[in-house]
C-alpha atoms as a printed R data frame, in Angstrom:
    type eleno elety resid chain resno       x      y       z
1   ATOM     1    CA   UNK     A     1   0.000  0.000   0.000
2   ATOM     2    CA   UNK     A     2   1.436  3.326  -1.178
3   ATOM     3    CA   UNK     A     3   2.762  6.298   1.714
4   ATOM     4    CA   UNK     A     4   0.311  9.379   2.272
5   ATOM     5    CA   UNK     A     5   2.788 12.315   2.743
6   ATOM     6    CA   UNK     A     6   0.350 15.456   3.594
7   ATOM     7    CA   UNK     A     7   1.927 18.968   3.514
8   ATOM     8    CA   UNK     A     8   0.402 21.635   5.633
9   ATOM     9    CA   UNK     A     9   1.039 25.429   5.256
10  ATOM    10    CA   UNK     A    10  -0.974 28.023   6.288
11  ATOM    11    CA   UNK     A    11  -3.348 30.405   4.441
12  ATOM    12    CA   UNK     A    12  -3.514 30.305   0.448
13  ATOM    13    CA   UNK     A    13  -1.623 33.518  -0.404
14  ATOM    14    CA   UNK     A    14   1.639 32.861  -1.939
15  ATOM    15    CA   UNK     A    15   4.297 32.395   0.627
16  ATOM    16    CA   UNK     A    16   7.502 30.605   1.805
17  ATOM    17    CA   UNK     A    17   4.960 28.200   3.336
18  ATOM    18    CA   UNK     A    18   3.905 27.219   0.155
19  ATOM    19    CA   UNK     A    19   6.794 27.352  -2.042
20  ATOM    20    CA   UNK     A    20   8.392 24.951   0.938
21  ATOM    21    CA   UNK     A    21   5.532 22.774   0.146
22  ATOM    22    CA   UNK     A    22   5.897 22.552  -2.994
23  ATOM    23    CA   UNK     A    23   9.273 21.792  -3.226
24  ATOM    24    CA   UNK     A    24   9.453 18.854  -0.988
25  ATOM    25    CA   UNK     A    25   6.364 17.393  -2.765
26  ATOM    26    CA   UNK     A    26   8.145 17.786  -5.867
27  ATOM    27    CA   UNK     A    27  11.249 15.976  -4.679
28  ATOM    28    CA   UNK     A    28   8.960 13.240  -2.613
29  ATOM    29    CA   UNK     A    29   7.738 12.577  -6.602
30  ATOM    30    CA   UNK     A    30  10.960 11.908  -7.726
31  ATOM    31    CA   UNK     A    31  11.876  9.281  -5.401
32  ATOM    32    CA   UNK     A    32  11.541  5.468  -6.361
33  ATOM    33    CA   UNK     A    33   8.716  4.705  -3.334
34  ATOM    34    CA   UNK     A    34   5.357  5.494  -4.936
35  ATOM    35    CA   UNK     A    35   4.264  7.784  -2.433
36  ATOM    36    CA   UNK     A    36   0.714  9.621  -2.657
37  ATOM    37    CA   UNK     A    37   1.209 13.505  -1.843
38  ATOM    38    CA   UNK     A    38  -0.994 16.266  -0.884
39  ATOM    39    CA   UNK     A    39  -0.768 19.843   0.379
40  ATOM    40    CA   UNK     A    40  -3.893 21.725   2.442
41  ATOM    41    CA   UNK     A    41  -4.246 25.208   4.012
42  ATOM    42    CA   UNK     A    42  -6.042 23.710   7.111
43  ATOM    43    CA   UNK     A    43  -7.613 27.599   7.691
44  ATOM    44    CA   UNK     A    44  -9.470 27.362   4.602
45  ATOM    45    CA   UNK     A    45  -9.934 23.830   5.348
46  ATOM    46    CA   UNK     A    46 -11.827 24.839   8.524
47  ATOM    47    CA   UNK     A    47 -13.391 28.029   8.017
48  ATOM    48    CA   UNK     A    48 -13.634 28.129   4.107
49  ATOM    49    CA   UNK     A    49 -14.081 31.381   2.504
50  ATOM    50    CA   UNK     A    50 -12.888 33.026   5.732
51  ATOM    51    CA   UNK     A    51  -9.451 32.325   4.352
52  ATOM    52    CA   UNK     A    52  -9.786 34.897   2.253
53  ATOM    53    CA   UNK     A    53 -10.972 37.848   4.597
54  ATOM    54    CA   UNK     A    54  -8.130 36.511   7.198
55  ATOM    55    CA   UNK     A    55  -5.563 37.247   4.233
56  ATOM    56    CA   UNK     A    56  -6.671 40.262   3.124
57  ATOM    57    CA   UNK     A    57  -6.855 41.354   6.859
58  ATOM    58    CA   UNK     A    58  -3.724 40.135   7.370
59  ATOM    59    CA   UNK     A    59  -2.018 42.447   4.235
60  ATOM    60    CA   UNK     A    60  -3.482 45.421   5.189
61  ATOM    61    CA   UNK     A    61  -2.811 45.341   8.713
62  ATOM    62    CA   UNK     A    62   0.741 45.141   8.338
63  ATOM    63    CA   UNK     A    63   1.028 47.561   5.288
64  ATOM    64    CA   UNK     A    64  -1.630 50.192   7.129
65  ATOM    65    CA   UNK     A    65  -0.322 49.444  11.361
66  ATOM    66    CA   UNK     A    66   3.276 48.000  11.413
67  ATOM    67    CA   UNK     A    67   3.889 49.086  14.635
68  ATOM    68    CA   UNK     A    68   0.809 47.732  16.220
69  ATOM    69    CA   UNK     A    69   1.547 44.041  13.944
70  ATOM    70    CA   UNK     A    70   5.278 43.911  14.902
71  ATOM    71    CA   UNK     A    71   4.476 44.439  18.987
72  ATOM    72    CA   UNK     A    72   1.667 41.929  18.866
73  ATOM    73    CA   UNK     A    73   3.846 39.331  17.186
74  ATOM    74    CA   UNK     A    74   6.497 39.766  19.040
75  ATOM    75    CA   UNK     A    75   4.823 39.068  22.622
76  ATOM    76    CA   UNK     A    76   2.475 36.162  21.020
77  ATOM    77    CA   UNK     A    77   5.181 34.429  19.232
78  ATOM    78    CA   UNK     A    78   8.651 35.343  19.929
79  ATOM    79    CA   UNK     A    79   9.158 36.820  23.622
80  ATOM    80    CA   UNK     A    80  10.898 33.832  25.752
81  ATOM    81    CA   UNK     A    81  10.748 32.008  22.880
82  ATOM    82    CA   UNK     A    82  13.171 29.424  24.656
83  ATOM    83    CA   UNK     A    83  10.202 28.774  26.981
84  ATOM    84    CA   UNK     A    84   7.037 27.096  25.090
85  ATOM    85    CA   UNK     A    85   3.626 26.832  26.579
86  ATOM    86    CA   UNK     A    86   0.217 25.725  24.864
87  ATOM    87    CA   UNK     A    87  -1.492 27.996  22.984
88  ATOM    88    CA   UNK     A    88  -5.446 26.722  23.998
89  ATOM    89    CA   UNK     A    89  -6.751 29.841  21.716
90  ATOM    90    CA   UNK     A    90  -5.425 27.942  17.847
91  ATOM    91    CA   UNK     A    91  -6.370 24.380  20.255
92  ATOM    92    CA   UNK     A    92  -9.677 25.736  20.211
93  ATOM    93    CA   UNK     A    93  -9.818 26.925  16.511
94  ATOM    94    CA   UNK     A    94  -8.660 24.087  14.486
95  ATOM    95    CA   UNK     A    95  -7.760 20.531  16.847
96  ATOM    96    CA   UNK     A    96 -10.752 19.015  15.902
97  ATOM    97    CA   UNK     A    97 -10.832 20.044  11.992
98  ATOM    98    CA   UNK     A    98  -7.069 19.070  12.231
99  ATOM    99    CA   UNK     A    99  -8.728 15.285  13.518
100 ATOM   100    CA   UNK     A   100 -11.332 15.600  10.517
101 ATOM   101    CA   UNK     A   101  -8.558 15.923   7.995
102 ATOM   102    CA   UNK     A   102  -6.362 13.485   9.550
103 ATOM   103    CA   UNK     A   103  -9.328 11.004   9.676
104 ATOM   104    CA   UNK     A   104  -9.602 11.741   6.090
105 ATOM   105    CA   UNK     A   105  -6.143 11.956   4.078
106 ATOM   106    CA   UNK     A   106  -4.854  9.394   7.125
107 ATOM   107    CA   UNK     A   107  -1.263 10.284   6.121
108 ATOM   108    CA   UNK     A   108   2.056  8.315   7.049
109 ATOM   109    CA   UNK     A   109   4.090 11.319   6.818
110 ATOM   110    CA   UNK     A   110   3.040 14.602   7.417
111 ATOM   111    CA   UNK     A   111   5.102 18.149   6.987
112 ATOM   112    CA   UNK     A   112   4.491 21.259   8.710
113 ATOM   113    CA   UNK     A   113   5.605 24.770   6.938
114 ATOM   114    CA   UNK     A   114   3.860 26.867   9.145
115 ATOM   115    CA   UNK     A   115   3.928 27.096  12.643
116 ATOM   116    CA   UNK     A   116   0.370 26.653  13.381
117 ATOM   117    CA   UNK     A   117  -0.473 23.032  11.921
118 ATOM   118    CA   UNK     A   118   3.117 21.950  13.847
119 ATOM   119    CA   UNK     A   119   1.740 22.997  17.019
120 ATOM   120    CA   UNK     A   120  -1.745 21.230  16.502
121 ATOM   121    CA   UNK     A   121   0.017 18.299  15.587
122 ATOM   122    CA   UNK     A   122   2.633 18.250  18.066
123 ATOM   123    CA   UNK     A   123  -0.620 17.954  20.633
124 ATOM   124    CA   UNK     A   124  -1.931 15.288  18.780
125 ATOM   125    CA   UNK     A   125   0.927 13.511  18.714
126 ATOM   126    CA   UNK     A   126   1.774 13.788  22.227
127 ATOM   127    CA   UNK     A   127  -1.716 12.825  23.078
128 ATOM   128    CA   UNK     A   128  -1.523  9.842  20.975
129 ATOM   129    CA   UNK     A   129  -4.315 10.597  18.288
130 ATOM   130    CA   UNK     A   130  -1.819 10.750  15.406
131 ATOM   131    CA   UNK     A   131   0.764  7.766  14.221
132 ATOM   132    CA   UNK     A   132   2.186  9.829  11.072
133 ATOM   133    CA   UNK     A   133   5.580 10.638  11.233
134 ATOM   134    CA   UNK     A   134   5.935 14.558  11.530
135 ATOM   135    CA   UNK     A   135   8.094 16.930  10.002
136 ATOM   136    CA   UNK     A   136   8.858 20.484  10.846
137 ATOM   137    CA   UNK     A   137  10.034 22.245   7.987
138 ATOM   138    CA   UNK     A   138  11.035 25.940   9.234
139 ATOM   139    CA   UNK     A   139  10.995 28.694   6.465
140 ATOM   140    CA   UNK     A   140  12.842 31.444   8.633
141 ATOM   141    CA   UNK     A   141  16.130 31.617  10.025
142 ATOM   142    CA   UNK     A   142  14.779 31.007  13.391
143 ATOM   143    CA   UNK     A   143  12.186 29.403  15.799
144 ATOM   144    CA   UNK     A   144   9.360 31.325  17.118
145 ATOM   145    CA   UNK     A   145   7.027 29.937  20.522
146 ATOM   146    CA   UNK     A   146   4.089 28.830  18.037
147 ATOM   147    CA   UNK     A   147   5.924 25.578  16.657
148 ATOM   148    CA   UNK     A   148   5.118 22.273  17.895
149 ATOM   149    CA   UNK     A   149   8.418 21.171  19.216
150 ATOM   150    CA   UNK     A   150   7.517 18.061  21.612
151 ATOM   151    CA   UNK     A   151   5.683 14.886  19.500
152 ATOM   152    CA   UNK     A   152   7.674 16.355  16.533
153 ATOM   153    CA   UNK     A   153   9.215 13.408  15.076
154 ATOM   154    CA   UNK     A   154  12.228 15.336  12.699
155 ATOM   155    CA   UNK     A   155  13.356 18.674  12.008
156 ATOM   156    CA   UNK     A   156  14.022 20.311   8.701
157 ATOM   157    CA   UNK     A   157  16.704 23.454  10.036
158 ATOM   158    CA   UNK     A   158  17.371 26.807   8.166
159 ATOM   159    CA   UNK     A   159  21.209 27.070  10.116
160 ATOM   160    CA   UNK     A   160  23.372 25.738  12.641
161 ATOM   161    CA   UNK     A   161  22.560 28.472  15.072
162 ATOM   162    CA   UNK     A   162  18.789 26.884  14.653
163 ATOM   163    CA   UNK     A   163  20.084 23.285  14.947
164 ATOM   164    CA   UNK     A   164  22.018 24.643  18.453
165 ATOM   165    CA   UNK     A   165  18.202 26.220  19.559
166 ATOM   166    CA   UNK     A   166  16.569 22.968  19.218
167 ATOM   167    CA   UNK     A   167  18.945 20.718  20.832
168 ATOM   168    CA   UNK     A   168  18.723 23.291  23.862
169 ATOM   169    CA   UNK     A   169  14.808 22.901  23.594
170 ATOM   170    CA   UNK     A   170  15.666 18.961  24.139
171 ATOM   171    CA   UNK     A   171  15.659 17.968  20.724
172 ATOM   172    CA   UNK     A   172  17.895 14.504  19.972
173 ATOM   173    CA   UNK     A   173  20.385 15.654  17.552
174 ATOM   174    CA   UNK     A   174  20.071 13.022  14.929
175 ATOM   175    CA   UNK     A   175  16.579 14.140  14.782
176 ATOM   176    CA   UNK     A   176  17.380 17.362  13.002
177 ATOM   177    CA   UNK     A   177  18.630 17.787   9.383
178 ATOM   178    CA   UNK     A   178  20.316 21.394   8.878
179 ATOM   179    CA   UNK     A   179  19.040 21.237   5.370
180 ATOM   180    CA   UNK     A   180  18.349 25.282   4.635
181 ATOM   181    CA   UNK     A   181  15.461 26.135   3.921
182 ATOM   182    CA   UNK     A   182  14.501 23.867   1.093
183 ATOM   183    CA   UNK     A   183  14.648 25.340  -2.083
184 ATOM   184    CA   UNK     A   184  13.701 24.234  -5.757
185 ATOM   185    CA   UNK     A   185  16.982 21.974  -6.638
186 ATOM   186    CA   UNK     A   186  17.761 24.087 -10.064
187 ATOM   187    CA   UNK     A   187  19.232 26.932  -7.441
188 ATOM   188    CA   UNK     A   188  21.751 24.797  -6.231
189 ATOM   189    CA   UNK     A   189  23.389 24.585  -9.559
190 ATOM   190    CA   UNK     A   190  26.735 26.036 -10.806
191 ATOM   191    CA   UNK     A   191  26.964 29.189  -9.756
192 ATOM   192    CA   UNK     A   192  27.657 31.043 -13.221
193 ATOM   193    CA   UNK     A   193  29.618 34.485 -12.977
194 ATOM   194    CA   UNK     A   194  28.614 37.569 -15.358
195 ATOM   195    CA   UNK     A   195  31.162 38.791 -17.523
196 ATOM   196    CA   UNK     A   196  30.027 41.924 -17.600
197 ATOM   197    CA   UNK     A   197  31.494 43.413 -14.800
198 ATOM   198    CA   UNK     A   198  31.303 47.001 -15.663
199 ATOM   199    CA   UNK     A   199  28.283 47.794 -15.868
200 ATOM   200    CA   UNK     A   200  26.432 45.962 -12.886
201 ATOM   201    CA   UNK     A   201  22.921 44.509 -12.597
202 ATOM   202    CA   UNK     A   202  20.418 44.390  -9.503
203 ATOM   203    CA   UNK     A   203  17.391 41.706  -8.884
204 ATOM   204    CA   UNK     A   204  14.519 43.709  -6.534
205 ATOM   205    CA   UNK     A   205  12.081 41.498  -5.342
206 ATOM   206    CA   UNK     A   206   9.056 42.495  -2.989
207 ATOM   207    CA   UNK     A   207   6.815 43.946  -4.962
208 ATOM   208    CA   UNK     A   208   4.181 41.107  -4.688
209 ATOM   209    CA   UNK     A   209   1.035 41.935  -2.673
210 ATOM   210    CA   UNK     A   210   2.340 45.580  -2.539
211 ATOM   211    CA   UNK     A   211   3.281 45.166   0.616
212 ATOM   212    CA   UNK     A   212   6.718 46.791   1.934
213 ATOM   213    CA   UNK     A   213   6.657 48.853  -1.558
214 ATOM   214    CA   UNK     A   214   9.599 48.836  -3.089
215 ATOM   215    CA   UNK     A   215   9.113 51.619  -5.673
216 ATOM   216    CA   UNK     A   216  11.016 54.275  -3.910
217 ATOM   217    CA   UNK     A   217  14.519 52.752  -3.602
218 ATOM   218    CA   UNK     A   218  14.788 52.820  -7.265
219 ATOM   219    CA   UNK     A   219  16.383 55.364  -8.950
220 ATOM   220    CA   UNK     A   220  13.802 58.439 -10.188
221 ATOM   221    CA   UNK     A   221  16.200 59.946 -12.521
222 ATOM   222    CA   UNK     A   222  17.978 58.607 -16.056
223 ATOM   223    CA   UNK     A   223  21.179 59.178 -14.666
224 ATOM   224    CA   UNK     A   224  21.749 55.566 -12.914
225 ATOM   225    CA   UNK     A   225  24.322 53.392 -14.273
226 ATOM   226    CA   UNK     A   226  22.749 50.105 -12.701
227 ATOM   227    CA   UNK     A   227  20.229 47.954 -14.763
228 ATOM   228    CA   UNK     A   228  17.696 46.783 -12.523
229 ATOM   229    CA   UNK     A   229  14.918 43.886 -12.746
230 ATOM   230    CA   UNK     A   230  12.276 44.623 -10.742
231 ATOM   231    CA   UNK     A   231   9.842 41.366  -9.788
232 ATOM   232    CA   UNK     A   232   6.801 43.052  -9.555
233 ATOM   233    CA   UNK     A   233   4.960 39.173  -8.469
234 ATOM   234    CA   UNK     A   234   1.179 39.249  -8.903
235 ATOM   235    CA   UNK     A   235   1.302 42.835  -8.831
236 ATOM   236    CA   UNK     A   236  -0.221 44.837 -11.414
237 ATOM   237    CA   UNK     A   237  -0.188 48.350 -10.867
238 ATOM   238    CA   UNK     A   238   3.400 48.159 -10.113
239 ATOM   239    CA   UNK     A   239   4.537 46.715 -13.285
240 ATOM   240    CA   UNK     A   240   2.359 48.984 -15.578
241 ATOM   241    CA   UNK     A   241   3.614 52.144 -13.792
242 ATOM   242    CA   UNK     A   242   7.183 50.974 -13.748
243 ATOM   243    CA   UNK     A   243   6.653 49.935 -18.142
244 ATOM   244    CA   UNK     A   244   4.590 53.657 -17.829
245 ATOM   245    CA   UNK     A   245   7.983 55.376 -16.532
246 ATOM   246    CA   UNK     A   246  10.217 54.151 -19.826
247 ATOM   247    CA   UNK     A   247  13.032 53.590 -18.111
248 ATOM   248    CA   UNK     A   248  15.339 51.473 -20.343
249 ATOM   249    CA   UNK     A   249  17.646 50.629 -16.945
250 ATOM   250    CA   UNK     A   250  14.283 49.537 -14.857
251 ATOM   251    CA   UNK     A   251  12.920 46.571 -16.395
252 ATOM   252    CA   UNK     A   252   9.873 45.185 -14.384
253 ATOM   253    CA   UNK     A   253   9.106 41.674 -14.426
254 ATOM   254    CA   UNK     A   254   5.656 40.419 -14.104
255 ATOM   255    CA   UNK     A   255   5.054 36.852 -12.219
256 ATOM   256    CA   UNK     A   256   7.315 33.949 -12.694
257 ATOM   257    CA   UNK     A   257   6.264 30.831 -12.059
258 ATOM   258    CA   UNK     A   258   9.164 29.260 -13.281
259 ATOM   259    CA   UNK     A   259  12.092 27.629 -11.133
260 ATOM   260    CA   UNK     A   260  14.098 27.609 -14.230
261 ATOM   261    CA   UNK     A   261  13.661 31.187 -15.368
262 ATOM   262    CA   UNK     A   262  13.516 32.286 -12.144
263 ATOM   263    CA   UNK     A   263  17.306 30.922 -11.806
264 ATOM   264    CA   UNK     A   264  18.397 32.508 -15.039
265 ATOM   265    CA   UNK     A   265  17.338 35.947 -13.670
266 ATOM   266    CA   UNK     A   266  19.642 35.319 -10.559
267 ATOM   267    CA   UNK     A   267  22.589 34.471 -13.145
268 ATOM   268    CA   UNK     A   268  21.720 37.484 -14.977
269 ATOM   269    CA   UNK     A   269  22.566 40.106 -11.898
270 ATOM   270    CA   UNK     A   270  25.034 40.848  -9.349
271 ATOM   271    CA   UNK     A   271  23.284 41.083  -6.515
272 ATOM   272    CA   UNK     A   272  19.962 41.022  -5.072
273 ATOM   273    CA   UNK     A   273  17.860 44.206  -3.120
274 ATOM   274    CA   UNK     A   274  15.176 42.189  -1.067
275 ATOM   275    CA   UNK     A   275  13.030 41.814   1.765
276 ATOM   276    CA   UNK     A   276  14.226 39.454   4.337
277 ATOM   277    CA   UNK     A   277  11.470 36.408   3.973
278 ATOM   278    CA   UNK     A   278  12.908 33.212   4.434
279 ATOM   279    CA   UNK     A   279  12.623 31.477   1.314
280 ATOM   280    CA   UNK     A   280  13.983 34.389  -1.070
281 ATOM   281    CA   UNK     A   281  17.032 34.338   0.803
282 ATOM   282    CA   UNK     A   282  17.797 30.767   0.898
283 ATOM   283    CA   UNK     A   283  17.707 31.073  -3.136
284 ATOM   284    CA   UNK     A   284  20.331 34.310  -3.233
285 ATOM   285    CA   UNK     A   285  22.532 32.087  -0.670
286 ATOM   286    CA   UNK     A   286  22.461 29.040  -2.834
287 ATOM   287    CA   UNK     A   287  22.997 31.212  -5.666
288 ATOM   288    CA   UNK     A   288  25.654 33.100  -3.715
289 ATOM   289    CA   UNK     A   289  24.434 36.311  -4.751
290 ATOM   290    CA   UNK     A   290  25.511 39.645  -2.328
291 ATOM   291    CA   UNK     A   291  22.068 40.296  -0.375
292 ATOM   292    CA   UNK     A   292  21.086 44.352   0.313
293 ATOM   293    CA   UNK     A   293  17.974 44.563   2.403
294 ATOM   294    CA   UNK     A   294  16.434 48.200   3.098
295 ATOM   295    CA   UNK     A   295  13.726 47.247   5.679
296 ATOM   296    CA   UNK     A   296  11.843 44.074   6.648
297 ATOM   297    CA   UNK     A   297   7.969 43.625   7.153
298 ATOM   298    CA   UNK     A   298   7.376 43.610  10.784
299 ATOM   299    CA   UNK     A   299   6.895 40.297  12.788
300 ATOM   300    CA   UNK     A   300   8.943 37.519  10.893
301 ATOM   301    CA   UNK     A   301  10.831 39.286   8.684
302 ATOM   302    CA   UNK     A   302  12.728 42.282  11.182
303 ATOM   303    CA   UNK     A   303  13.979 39.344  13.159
304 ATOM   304    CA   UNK     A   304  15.369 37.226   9.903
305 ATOM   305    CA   UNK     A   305  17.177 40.668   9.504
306 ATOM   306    CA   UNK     A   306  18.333 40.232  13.068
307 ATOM   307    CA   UNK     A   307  19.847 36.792  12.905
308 ATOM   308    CA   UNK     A   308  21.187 37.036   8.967
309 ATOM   309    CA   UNK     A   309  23.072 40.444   9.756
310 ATOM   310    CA   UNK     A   310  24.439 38.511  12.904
311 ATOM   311    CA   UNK     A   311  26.172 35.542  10.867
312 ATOM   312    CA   UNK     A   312  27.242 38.456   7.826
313 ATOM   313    CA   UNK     A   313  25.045 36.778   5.173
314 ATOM   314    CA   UNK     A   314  23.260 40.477   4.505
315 ATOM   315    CA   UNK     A   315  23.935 44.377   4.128
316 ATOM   316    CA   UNK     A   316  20.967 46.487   5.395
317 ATOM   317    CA   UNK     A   317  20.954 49.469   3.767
318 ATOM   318    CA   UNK     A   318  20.603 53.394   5.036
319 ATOM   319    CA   UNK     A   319  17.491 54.824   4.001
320 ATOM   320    CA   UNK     A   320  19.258 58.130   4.342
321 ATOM   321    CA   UNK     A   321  21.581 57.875   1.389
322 ATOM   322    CA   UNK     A   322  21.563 56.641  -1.884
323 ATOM   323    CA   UNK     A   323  20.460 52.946  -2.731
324 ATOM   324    CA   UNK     A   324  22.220 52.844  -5.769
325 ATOM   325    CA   UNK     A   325  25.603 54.388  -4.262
326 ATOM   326    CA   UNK     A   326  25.953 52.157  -1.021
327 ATOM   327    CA   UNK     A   327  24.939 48.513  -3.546
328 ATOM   328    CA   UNK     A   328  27.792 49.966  -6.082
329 ATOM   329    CA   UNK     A   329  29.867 50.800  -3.257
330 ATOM   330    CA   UNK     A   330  30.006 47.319  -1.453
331 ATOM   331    CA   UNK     A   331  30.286 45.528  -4.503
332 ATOM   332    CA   UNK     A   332  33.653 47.578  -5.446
333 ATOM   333    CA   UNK     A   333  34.864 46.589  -2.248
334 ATOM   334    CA   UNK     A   334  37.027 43.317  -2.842
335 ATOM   335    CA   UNK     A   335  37.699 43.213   0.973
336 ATOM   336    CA   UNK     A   336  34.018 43.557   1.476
337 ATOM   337    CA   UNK     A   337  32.888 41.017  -0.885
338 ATOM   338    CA   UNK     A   338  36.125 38.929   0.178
339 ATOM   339    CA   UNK     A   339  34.244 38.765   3.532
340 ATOM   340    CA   UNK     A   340  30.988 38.202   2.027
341 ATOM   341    CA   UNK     A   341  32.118 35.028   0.584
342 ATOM   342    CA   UNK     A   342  33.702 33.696   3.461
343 ATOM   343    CA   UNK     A   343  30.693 34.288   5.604
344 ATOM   344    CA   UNK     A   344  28.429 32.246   2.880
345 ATOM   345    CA   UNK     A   345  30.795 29.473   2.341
346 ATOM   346    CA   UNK     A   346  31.028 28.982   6.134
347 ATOM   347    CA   UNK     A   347  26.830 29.014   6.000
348 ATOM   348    CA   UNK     A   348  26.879 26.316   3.431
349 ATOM   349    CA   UNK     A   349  30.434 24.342   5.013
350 ATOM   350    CA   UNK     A   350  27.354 23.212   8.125
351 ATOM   351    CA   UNK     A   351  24.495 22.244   5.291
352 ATOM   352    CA   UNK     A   352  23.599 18.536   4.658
353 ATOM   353    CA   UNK     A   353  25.565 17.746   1.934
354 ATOM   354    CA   UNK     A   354  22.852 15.157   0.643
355 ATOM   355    CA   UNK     A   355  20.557 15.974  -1.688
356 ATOM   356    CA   UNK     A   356  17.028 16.851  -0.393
357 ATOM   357    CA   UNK     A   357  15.412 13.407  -2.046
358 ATOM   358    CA   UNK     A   358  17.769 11.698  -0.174
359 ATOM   359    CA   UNK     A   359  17.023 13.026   3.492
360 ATOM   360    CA   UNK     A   360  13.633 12.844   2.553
361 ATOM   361    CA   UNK     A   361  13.871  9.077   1.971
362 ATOM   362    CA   UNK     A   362  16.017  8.576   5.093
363 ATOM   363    CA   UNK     A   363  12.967 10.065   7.100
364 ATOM   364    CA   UNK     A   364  10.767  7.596   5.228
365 ATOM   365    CA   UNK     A   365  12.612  4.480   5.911
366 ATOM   366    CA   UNK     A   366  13.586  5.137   9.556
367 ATOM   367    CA   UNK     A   367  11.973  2.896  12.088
368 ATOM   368    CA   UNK     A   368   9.474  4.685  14.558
């Protein structure tokens, strides 16, 4: 009989949840055991069309009250977040739909993104109401107090300094794989260098959702020297003003869903301006491509800034001076960029050296 593997994010919107997700279920294809695969949002799976009010909420909360979205996640999900306690209010919400859809898919193998399925089924699992093996597959660079740690079977970790927090939390050290944060496998390719090294090329992403607008670090005059390709994501206006403005160095790039164009973009560029979500920046550090961050939404992304300008892996930018002048700046700096590298090859000197289908099938096979 063939292996259920069930992947649970959170919320439909395009995130790192998702693009996690999809990943690993892409890989968990590939491998020779026929296993079945399927990915829910288990918010839309219990509330339906609320899904899509909680989203929209969600977006215009933090683009509208920062502030007010970056205290409340900070004392809810990351003060003491060494010390975990139950959190009875998402018990409440979604245990017994979480049951329903157990009951239902009754998976072997089931893989959290998202903090909020890992801590139902870390309850479950203590409790003894689920018999899958569980995965926790973290999509930041650290851990915050929602994740199910306890009943949590493996661990799929973003760093070492991660890998360190868990074992502290109690966590058996063979039971963690310091994998990244899983990425498609076409990133991990050659890295190819441009040989135009005169006149330099920038990646912006960020634009999707229109949150955290990027619009204003570009240049507003025809003087820059930089090219820039600007992934506008799912967002519309953006791209049409940016093709309105007739800028032959801003070239705005409309959705891509492809892994494999999205890769030749990253080979097309020197570096990459960004906002700090997890998944984004596991591509530019496979791809080993300098990272220049301006500001991070609040809540997840101000501490990935936190812990990614601790290890060196990321230059936050003044929003006092000139974007273009401090990116051009760094990457004339040899000693700079010197350190740069040595601060990503030590990140990638802790990584797994497997590749991903291969943990995956070690989880599979392992006796529980």
């Amino acid at each position: 009989m063939a292996k259920k593997a069930l992947f649970l994010p959170f919320m439909n919107m395009a995130s790192g949840h998702h693009h996690v997700a999809d990943t690993l279920m892409e890989e968990t294809a590939k491998l020779e055991e026929h296993i079945n695969t399927s990915k829910v949002d288990i918010l839309s799976y219990s509330y339906g069309t609320v899904e899509k009010l909680v989203s929209s909420f969600y977006m215009k909360w933090i683009h509208l009250f920062p502030s007010s979205y970056d205290r409340l996640y900070y004392y809810l999900a990351y003060r003491n977040v060494a010390k975990r306690s139950r959190h009875l209010h998402y018990e409440f919400l979604f245990k017994l739909y979480m049951q329903k859809l157990l009951a239902n898919k009754n998976p072997s193998l089931l893989f959290c993104t998202h903090a909020l399925p890992s801590n139902i089924t870390s309850i479950l699992k203590q409790k003894g109401k689920l018999n899958a093996i569980t995965v926790n597959v973290y999509t930041d660079f650290f851990v915050n107090r929602v994740w199910g740690i306890n009943g949590i079977d493996y661990h799929l970790v973003p760093s070492l300094t991660v890998k360190n927090f868990l074992i502290q939390l109690g966590v058996d050290e063979e039971r963690i794989y310091l994998t990244g944060i899983p990425v498609h496998p076409v990133f991990k390719a050659p890295v190819t260098n441009r040989k135009d090294t005169e006149n330099y090329a920038i990646l912006v992403t960020g634009g999707n959702m229109g949150a955290g607008s990027m619009e204003k670090l570009l240049p507003q005059n025809e003087a820059s020297t930089v090219r820039y390709y600007i992934l506008c994501g799912n967002n519309g206006k953006l791209y049409k003003k940016l093709l309105a403005r007739k800028h032959e160095r801003l070239i705005p790039i409309p959705y891509i869903n492809s892994k494999y164009e999205m890769n030749a973009l990253y080979d097309k560029v020197d570096a990459v301006l960004t906002k700090p979500g997890g998944v984004t920046i596991s591509e530019c550090l496979m791809k080993q491509k300098p990272i220049f961050v301006s500001h991070g939404l609040p809540g997840q992304e101000r501490i990935n800034m936190q812990e990614l300008e601790k290890h060196g892996l990321m230059l936050t930018l003044s929003r006092d001076k000139s974007v273009e002048e401090q990116i051009v700046s760094y990457l004339e700096n040899e000693k700079a960029m010197q350190r740069y590298r040595q601060r990503v090859g030590e990140y990638h000197e802790h990584l797994d050296k497997r590749e991903m289908g291969e943990i995956l099938l070690d989880i599979f096979n392992k006796e529980h």
